[in-house]
C-alpha positions in Angstrom: -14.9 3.8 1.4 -13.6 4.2 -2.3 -13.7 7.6 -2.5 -10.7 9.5 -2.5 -9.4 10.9 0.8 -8.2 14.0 -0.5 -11.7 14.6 -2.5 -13.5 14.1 0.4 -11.3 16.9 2.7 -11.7 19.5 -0.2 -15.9 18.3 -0.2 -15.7 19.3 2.7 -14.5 22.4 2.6 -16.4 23.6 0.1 -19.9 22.3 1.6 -19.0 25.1 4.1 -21.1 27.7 2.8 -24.0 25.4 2.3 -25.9 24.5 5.6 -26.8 21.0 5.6 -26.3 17.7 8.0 -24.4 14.9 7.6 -24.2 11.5 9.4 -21.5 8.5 8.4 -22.0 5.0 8.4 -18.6 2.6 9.9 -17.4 -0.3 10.5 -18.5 0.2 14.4 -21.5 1.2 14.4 -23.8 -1.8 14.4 -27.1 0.4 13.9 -26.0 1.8 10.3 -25.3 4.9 11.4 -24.2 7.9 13.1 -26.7 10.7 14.7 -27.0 13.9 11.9 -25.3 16.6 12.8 -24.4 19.7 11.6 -21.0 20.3 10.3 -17.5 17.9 9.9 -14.2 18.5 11.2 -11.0 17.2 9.6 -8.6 16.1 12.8 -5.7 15.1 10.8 -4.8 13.5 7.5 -7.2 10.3 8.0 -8.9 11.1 10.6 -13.0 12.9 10.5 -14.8 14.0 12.9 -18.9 14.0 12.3 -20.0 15.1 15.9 -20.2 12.1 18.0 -16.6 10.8 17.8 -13.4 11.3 15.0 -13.3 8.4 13.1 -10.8 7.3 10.9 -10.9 7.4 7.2 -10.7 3.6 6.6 -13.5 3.0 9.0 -16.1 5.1 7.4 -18.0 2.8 4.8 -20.4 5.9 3.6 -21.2 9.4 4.4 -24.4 10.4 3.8 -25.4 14.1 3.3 -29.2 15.8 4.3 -29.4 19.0 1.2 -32.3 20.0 2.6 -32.1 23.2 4.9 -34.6 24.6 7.6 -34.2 27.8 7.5 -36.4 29.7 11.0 -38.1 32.9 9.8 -39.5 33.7 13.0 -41.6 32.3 15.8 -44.9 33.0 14.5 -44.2 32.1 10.5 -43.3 28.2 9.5 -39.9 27.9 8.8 -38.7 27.7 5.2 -37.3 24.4 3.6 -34.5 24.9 1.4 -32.9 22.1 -1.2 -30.0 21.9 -1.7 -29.3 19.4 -3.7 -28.1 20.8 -6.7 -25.5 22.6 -5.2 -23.8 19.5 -3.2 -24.3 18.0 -6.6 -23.2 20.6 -8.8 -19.7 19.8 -5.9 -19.7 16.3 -5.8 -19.7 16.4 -9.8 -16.9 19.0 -10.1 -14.6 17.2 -7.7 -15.4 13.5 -9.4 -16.4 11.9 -6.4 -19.4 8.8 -6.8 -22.4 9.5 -5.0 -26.0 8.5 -4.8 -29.6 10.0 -4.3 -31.5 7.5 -1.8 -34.8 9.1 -0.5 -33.2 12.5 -0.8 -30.2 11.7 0.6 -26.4 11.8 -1.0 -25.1 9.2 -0.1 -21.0 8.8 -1.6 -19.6 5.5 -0.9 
């Protein structure tokens, strides 16, 4: 992964507020990727955790980010979709790091 390690601890952080799911792609998963889940945990100073298992830094080839959120209303009204995509954007821009739009997905490599 190219992208800064510190860039991508501070991403996090700040993608704190906004409620979205992420899911990594590493050098052991043979699939191409990692369940989504709902938050990230930084472990140490290399090492992320996505929800199934940490991972370190140097492993993790991309991390790919859903912006859209489902927000429940209530049980008898559909739930509301929310995108989010500008603001992870409006991040990912501020903080410099590379990233891609693939069928509504970021995807920073």
């Amino acid at each position: 992964m190219q992208t800064e390690y510190s860039k991508i601890i501070t991403m996090i952080s700040e993608l704190k507020t906004i409620h979205c799911k992420y899911r990594i792609k590493d050098t052991d998963l043979y699939i191409g990727g990692s369940e989504w889940n709902d938050w990230i945990n930084v472990w140490s100073e290399e090492v992320l955790d996505f929800g199934y298992s940490p991972q370190s830094y140097h492993n993790i080839q991309e991390i790919h980010i859903n912006p859209i959120e489902e927000k429940k209303i209530g049980k008898l009204i559909p739930s509301k979709l929310i995108n989010n995509t500008d603001k992870i954007c409006g991040i990912l821009e501020k903080l410099k790091i590379n990233y891609e739009i693939i069928d509504l997905i970021i995807t920073i490599k």
